[in-house]
C-alpha positions in Angstrom: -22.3 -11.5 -1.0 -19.8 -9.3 -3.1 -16.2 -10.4 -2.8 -15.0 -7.9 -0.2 -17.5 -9.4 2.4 -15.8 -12.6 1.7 -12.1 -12.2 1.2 -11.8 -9.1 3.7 -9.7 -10.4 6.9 -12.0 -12.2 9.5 -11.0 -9.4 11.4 -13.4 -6.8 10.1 -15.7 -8.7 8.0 -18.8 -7.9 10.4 -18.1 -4.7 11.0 -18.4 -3.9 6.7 -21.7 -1.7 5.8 -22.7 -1.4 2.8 -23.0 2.4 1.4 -26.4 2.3 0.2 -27.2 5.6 -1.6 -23.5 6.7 -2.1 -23.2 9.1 1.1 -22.5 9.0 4.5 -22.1 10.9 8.1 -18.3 11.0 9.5 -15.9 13.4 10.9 -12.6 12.7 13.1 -11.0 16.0 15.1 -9.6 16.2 18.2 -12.8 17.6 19.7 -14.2 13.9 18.9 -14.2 11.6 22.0 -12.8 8.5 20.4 -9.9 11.3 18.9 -6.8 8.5 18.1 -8.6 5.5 19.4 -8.3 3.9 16.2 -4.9 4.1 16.2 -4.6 1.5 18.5 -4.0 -2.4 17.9 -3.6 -2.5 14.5 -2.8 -4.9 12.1 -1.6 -2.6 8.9 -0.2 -3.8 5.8 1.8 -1.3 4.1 2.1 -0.8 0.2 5.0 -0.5 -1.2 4.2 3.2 -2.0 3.1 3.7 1.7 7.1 2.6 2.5 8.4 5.0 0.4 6.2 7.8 1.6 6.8 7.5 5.9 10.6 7.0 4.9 10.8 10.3 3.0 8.8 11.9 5.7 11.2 10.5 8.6 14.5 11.4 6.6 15.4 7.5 6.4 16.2 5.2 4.0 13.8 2.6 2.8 16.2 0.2 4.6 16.3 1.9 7.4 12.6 2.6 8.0 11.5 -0.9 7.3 14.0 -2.3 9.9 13.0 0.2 12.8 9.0 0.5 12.0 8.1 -2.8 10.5 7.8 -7.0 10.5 7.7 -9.2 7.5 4.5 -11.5 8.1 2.7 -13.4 5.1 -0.8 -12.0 5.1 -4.1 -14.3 5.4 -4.8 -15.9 1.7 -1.7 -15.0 0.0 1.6 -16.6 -0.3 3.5 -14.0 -0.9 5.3 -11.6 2.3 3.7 -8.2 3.5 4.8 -5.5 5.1 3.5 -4.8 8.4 3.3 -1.4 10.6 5.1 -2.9 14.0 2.8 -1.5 17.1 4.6 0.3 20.0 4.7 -2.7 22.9 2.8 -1.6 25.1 -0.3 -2.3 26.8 -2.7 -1.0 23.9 -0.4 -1.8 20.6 -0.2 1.9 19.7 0.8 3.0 16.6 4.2 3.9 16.9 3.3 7.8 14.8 0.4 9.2 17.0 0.2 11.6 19.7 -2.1 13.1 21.8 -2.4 15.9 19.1 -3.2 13.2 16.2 -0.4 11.5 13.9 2.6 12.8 13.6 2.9 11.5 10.2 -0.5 12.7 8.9 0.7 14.2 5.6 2.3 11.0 4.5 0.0 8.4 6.0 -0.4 4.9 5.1 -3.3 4.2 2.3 -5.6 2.3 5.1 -5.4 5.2 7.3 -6.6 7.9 4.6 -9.0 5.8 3.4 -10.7 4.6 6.7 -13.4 5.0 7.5 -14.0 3.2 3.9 -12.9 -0.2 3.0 -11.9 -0.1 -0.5 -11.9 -3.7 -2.6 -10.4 -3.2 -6.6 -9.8 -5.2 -9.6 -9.4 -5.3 -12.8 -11.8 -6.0 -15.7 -11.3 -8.8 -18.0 -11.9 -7.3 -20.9 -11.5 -3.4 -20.8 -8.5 -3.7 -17.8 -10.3 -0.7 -16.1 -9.8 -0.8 -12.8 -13.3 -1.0 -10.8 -14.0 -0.4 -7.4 -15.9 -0.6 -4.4 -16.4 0.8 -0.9 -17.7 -0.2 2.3 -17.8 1.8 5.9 -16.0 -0.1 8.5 -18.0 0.5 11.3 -16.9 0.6 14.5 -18.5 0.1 18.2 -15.8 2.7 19.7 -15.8 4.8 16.6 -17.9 8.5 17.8 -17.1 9.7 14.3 -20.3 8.4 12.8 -21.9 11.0 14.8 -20.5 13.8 13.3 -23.1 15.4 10.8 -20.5 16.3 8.0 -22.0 14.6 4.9 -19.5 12.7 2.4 -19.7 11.2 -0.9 -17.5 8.6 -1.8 -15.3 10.6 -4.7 -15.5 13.8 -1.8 -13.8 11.7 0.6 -11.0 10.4 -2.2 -10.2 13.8 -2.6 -10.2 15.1 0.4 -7.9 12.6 1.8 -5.7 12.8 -0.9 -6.3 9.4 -2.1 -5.8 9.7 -6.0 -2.2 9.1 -6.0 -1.9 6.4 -3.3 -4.7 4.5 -6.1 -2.7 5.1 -8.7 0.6 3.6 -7.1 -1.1 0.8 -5.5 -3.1 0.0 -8.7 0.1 -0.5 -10.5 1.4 -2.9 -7.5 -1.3 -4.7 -7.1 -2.0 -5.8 -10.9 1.5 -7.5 -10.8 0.8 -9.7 -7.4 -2.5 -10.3 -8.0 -1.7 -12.1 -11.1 -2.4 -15.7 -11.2 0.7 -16.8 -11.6 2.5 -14.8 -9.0 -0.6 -16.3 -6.4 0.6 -19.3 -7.2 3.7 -18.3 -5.0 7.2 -17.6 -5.4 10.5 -19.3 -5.3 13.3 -19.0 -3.0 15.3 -17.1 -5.4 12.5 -14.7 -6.0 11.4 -13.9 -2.7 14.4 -12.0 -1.9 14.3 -9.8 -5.1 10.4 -9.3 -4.8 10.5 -7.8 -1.3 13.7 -5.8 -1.8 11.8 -4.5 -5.1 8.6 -3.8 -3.7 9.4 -2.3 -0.2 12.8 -2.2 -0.3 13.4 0.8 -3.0 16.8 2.0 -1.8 18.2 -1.1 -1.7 17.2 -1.6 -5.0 18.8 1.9 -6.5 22.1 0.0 -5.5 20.5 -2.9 -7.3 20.1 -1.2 -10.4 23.6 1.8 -10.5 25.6 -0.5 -8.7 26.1 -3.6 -10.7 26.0 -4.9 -14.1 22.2 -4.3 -14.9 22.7 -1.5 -17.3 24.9 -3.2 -19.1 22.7 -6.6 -19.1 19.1 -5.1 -19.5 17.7 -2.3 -21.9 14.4 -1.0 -20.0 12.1 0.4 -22.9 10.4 3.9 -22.2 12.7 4.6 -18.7 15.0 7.2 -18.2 17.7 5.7 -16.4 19.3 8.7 -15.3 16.0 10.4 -13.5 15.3 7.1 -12.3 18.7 7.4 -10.2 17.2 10.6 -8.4 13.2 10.2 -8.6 11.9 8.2 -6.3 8.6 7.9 -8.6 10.4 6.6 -11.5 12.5 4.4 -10.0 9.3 2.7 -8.6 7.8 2.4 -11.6 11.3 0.7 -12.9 10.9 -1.5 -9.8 7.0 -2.7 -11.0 8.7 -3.2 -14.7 11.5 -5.2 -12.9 9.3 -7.3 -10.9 7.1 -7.7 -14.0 10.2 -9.5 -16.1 11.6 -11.2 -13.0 8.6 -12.9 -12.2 6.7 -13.2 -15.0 9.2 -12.6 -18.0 6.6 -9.4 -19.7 6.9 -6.0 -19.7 9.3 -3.1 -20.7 12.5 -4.9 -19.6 14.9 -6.7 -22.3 17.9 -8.5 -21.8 20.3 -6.6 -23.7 21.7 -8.9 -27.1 25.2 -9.3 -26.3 26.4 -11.3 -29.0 
C-alpha cells in the first residue's frame, strides 16, 4: 500500500484508484448530469495560497475573507490548525461559490478543486530534495464524468487546470509544516503567529511595515519594499518568517544591534 492509501482521510480512502498506465477518461460541463454535484458536502482544506487567491478574487482582505468563508479546525493526523472552506447551511452543505452555471470563483479556485478528479500525495526526497509525486482518481459513485470519453494524461491535466503554480506555492508551504519538528506541534506563542503567517497574509503586512521588524530583522535575498505591494513576495517573506520563527533557519537574521 503506497502512503496515500494510508494517510488519505478515511473519508476517501476507498474511493482512491490507482492510475494504471498513466491515462484516464473524464470530463465535467454543464451538459454532464452530475454538473456541480461535487460541490456539495465538502470538507476542504485550504492552502495558504488558495486564501490569498479567493480573497483577491472577491476584493477582500485576507482577514476579511477568512472570517466570512472559513473555520479553523485541526485536521485528522496533524497538530497543527487548518483552514477550512465553511459550507452554505443548508440542507446539502453547498459550497458557498457555485451556481447553477458552475463556480463563481472558477479562475481562482481552491488547489483540491483543480486538481480533482486526482488525488495528489508529495514529498520530498532525502537526498536530492526533489519533490516527487503521485496521483490517484478519486472515484465517485455520483460522479457521470468518468463517462466522458475525453482522454487525459496526468501532466495534460496539470496544465490544463492550471496546476503549476498552485504546486509551486504549496510545495514551498508544505516543506516547512511537514517538517519533523513542526509535527511535533506548536506552542501557544506560535500558534498565533503561524496561522496569521500562513493564512492570514494581510494581517501580516501590518506585521511586517507596522512595527519594529525592520529595524530588528535583516531578511537576506528579499526586497522589502516590493514585498509591501506583491502579494507573491510577501508570501514567500511569510514561509522565510515561519521558517526562523519556528525553526530558527532560513534567510531571516536578527539584525546585530550592538
Amino acid at each position: 500500500m503506497d502512503e496515500i492509501e494510508s494517510t488519505a482521510p478515511q473519508k476517501i480512502r476507498d474511493r482512491l484508484k490507482r492510475i494504471e498506465d498513466g491515462s484516464f477518461r473524464f470530463a465535467c460541463h454543464p451538459g454532464v448530469s452530475c454538473f456541480t454535484e461535487c460541490c456539495r458536502d465538502l470538507n476542504l482544506m485550504l492552502t495558504p495560497y488558495d486564501v490569498l487567491r479567493l480573497s483577491r478574487h472577491l476584493s477582500l482582505s485576507t482577514t476579511e475573507f477568512l472570517d466570512r468563508y472559513t473555520d479553523v479546525v485541526v485536521a485528522e493526523g496533524s497538530p497543527l490548525p487548518s483552514v477550512c472552506l465553511m459550507m452554505q447551511e443548508d440542507s446539502r452543505r453547498t459550497c458557498p461559490f457555485v451556481t447553477p452555471a458552475g463556480c463563481r470563483v472558477y479562475g481562482d479556485r481552491p488547489s483540491a478543486c483543480r486538481t480533482y478528479p486526482l488525488a495528489r500525495a508529495s514529498r520530498k526526497h532525502r537526498v536530492h530534495g526533489t519533490v516527487l509525486e503521485s496521483y490517484y482518481l478519486v472515484v465517485e459513485d455520483h460522479c457521470r464524468g468518468f463517462d466522458e470519453p475525453r482522454t487525459w494524461t496526468i501532466e495534460e491535466w496539470i496544465a490544463d487546470q492550471g496546476l503549476e503554480e498552485y504546486h509551486r506555492r504549496n510545495n514551498d508551504w508544505m516543506d516547512l509544516v511537514t517538517h519533523p519538528r513542526v509535527r511535533q506541534g506548536l506552542t501557544e506563542k506560535q500558534i498565533p503567529m503561524y496561522y496569521m503567517a500562513s493564512y492570514d497574509l494581510d494581517r501580516f503586512r501590518g506585521f511586517i511595515f507596522e512595527s519594529r521588524f525592520q529595524e530588528m530583522f535583516d531578511v537576506v535575498g528579499t526586497d522589502m519594499e516590493r514585498a509591501r505591494e506583491d502579494d507573491t513576495v510577501l508570501y514567500e517573506l511569510a514561509l522565510s518568517w515561519l521558517r526562523f520563527f519556528l525553526l530558527g533557519e532560513g534567510p531571516v537574521r536578527p539584525k546585530d544591534r550592538r
